[in-house]
LOSE-659625 format. One record per residue: y, x, z of N, C-alpha, C in turn; residue number from 1. Coordinates in steps of 0.2 Angstrom, whole numbers, plus 5000, padded with zeros to 4 digits. Example, Ala and Ser with C-alpha at 12.3 -4.5 7.8 and 13.67 -1.06 7.14 Angstrom:
BEGIN
    nY    nX    nZ   caY   caX   caZ    cY    cX    cZ    n
  4972  5066  5039  4978  5062  5039  4984  5066  5039    1
  4989  5064  5035  4995  5068  5036  5000  5064  5039    2
//
This chain:
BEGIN
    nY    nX    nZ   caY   caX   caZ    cY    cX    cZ    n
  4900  4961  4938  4900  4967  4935  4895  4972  4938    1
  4894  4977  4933  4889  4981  4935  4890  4986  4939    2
  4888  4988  4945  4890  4995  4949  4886  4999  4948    3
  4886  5005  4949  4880  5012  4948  4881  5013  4955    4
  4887  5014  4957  4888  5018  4964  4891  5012  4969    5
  4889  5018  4976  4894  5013  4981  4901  5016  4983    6
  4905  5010  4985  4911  5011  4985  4914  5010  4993    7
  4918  5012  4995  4922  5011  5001  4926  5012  5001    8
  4930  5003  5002  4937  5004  5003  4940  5007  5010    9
  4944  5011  5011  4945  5013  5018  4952  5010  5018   10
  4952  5006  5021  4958  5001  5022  4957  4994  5025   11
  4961  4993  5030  4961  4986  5031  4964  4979  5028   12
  4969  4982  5021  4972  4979  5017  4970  4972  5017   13
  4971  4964  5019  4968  4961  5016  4970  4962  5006   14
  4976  4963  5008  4981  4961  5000  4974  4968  4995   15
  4974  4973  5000  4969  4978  4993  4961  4976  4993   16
  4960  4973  4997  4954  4971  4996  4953  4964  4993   17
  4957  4960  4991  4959  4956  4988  4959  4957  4980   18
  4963  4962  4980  4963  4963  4973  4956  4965  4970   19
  4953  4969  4971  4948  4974  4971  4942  4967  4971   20
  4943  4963  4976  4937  4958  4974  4939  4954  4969   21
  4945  4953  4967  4949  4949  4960  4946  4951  4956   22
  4945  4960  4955  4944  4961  4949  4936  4963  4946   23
  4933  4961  4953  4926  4961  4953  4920  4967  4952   24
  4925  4971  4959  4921  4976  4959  4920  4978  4967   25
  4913  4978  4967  4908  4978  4974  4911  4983  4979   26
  4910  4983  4985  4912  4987  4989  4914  4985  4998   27
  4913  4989  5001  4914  4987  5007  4918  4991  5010   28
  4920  4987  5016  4929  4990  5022  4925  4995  5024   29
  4927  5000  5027  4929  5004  5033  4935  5007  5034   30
  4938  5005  5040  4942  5009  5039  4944  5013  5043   31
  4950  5018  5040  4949  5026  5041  4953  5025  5048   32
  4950  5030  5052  4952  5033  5056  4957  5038  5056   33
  4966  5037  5057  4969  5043  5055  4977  5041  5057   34
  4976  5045  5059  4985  5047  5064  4990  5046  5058   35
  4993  5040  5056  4999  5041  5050  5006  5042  5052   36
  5008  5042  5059  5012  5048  5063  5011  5054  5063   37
  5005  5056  5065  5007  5063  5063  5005  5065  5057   38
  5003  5063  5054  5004  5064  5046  5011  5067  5042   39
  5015  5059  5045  5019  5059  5043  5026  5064  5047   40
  5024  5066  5054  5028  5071  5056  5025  5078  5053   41
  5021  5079  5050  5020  5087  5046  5019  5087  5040   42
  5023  5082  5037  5025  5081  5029  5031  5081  5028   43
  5036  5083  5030  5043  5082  5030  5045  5082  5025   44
  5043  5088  5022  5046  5091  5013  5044  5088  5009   45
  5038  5080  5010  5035  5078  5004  5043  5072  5002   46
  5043  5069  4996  5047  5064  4997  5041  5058  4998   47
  5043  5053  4998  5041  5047  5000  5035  5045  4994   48
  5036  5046  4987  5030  5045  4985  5024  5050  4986   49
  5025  5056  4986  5020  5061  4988  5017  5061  4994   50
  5023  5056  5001  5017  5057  5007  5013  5051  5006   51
  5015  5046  5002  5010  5038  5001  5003  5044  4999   52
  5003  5049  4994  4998  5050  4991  4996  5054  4995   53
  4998  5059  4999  4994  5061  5004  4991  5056  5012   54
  4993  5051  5011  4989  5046  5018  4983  5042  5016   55
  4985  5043  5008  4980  5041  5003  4976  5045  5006   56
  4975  5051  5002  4970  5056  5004  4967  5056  5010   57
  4972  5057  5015  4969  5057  5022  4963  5052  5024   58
  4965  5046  5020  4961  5039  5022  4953  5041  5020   59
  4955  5042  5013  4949  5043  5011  4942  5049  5011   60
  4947  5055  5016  4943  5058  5017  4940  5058  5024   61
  4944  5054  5029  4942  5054  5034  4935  5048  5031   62
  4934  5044  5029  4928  5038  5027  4922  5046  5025   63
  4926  5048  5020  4919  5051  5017  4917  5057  5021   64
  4921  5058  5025  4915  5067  5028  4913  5062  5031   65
  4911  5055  5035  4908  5051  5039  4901  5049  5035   66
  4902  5047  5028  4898  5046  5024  4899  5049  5017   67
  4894  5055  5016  4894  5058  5011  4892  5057  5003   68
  4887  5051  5005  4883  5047  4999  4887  5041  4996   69
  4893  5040  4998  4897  5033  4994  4903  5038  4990   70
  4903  5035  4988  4912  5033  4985  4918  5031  4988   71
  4922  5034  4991  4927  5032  4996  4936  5028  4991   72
  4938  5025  4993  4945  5023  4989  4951  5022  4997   73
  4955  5029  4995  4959  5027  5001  4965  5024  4998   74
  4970  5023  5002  4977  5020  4997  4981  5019  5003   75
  4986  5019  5003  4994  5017  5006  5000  5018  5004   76
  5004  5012  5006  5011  5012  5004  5018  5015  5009   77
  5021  5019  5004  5029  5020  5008  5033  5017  5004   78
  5040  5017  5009  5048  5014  5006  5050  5017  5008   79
  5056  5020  5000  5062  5023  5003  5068  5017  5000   80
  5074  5019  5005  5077  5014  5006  5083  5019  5007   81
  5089  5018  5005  5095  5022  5005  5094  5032  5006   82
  5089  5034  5004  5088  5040  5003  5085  5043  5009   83
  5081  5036  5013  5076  5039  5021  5071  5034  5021   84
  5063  5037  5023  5057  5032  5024  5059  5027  5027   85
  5055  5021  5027  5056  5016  5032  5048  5014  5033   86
  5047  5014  5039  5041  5011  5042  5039  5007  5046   87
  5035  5003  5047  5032  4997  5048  5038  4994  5055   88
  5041  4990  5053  5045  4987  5060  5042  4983  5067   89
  5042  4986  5070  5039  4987  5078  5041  4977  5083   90
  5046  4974  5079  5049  4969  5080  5050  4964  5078   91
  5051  4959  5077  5055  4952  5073  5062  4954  5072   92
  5066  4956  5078  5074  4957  5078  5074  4966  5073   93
  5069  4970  5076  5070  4976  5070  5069  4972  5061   94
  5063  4967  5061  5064  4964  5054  5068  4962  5052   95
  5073  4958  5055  5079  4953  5056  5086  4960  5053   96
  5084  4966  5058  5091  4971  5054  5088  4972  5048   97
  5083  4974  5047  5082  4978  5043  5083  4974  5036   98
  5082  4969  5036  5081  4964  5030  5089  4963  5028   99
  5093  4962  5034  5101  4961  5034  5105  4967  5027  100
  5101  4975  5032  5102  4981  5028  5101  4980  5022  101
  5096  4978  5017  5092  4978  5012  5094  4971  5006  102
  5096  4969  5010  5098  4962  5006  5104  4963  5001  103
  5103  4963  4995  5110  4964  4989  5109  4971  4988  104
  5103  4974  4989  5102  4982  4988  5096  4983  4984  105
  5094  4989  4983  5089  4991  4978  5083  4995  4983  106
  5077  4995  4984  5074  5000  4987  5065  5002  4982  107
  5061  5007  4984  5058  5010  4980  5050  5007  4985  108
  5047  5006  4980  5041  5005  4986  5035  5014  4980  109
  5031  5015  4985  5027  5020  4982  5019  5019  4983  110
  5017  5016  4980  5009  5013  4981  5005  5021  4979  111
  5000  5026  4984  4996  5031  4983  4988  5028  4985  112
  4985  5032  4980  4977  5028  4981  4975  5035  4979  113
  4968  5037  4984  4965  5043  4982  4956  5040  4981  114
  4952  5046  4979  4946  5044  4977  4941  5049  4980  115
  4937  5051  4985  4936  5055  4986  4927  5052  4988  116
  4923  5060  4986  4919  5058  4987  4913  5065  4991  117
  4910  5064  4994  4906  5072  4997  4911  5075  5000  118
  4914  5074  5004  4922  5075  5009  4928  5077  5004  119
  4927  5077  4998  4931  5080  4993  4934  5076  4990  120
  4943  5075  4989  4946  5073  4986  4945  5074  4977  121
  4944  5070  4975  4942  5069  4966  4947  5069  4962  122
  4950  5064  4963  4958  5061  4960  4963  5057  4966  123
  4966  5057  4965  4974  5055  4968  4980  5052  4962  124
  4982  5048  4963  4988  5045  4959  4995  5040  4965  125
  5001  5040  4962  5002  5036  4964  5009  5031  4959  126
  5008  5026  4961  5013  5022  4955  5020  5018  4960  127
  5026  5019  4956  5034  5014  4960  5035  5008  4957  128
  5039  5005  4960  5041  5002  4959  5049  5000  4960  129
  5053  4997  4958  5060  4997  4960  5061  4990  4964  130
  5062  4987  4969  5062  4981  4970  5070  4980  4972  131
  5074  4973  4971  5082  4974  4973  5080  4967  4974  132
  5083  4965  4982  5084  4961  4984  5089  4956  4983  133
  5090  4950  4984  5097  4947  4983  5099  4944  4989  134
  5105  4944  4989  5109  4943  4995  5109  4936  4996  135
  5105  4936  5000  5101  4930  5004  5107  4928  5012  136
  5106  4921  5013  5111  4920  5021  5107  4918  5026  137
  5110  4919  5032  5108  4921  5036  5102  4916  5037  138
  5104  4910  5035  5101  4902  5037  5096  4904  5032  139
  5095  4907  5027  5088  4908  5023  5084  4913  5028  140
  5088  4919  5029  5083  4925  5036  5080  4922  5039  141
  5083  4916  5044  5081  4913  5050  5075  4910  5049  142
  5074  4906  5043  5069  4901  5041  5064  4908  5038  143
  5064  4912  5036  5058  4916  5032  5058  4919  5039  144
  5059  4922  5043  5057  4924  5050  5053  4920  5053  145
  5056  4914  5053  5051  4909  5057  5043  4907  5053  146
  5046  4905  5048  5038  4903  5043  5035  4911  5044  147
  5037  4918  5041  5031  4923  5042  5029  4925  5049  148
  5031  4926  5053  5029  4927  5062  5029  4935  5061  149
  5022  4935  5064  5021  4943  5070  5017  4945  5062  150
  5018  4939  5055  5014  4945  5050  5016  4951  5046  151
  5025  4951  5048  5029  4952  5044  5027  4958  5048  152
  5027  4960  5052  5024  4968  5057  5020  4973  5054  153
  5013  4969  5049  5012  4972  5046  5013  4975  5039  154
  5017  4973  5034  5018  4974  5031  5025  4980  5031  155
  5025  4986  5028  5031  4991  5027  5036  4988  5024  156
  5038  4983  5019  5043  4981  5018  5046  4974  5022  157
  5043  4971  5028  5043  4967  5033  5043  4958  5026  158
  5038  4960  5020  5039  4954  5015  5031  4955  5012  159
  5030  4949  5009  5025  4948  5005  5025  4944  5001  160
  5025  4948  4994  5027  4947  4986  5023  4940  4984  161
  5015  4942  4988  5013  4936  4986  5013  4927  4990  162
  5020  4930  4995  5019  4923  4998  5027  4921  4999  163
  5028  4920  5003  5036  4918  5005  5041  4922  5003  164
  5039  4930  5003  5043  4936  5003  5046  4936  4996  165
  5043  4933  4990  5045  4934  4985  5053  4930  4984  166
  5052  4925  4988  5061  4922  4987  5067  4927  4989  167
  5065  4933  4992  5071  4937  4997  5071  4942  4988  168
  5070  4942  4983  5070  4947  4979  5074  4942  4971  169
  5078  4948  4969  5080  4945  4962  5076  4950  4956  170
  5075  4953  4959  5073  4958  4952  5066  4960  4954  171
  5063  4964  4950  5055  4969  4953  5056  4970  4945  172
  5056  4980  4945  5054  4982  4939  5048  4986  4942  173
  5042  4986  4938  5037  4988  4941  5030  4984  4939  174
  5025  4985  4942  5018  4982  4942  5018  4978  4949  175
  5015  4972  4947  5014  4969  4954  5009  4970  4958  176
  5004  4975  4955  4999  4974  4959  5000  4982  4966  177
  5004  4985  4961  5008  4992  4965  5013  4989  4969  178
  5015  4983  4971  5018  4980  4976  5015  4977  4982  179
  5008  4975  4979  5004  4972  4984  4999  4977  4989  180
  5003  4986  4984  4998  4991  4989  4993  4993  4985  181
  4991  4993  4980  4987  4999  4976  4986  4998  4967  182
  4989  5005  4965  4991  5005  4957  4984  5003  4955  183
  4980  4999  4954  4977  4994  4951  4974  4998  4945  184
  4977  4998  4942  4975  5000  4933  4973  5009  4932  185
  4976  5012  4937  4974  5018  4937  4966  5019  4943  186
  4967  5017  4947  4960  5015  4952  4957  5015  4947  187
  4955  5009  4945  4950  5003  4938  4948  5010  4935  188
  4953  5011  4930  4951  5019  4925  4947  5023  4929  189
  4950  5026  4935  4947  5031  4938  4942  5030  4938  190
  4937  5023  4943  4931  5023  4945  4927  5022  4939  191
  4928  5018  4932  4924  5019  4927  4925  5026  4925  192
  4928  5028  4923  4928  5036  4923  4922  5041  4927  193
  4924  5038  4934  4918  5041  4938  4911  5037  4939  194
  4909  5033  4935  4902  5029  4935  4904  5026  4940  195
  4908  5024  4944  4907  5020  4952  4905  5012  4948  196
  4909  5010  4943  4908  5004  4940  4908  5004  4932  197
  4903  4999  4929  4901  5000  4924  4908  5002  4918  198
  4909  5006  4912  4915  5007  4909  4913  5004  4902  199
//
């Protein structure tokens, strides 16, 4: 594919840089530097999709006032879950409750991905999805605990759609690629829209 512009993805995502290279469009990591605690403590009044779009934002302006001559892409996901954020599980035994909580239930994932360039925020979006678990037994917990390890720490909803995690799920209404952490199709538009990649 042809690029005009440079791009940076500010993220560690394997799963976003993944896609991004799937879809064959040039770019390289850095990632942001930026407090997503305290972010997240002076966002109170955002709901859950709004603060994904604003961490987005922060991602990507902290890359770009660093470097003012690229194209920055920042992105991050939140989950709400019975009417409160939930964030990244600090344990095995916290992914162990938390998955017990969630199993036979419905929860929202919120993919935001911002585009900034010249320290300025250009566009921002973000896209849901519904995910509803199925009521899975203990003896299946215990065995995806084990097969996913200390990976499950990364991930906000302690699963990964593209690997084992999918078994813990009966339904997904939604876009798969806003599952695996960035609305895909609105990004895409965006950066042809902005010359970053041929349209």
């Amino acid at each position: 594919m042809v690029k005009t512009e440079s791009l940076i993805l500010a993220s560690k995502s394997a799963a976003r840089r993944a896609m991004l290279e799937n879809a064959g469009v040039a770019f390289e990591v850095r990632v942001a530097n930026v407090d997503e605690d305290a972010i997240k403590a002076v966002s109170g009044d955002l709901d859950a999709a709004a603060l994904a779009v604003r961490l987005a934002e922060a991602k990507a302006l902290a890359v770009s006032r660093d470097d003012e001559s690229a194209w920055v892409l920042g992105s991050d996901q939140t989950l709400a879950f019975d009417g409160g954020l939930v964030s990244k599980a600090k344990s095995l035994n916290a992914v162990r409750e938390r998955l017990k909580a969630m199993r036979g239930k419905s929860h929202q994932l919120h993919s935001g991905a911002a585009l900034a360039t010249k320290g300025q925020i250009v566009w921002s979006g973000v896209d849901t999805v519904e995910m509803r678990m199925r009521d899975f037994s203990d003896a299946f917990l215990d065995a995806y605990l084990a097969a996913e390890g200390q990976a499950l720490l990364s991930c906000v909803g302690s699963y990964r759609l593209e690997g084992l995690g999918s078994q813990l799920f009966e339904a997904v209404d939604g876009d798969y690629f806003t599952v695996l952490g960035l609305p895909l199709w609105p990004v895409l538009a965006e950066l042809r829209r902005a010359g970053v990649i041929a349209a």
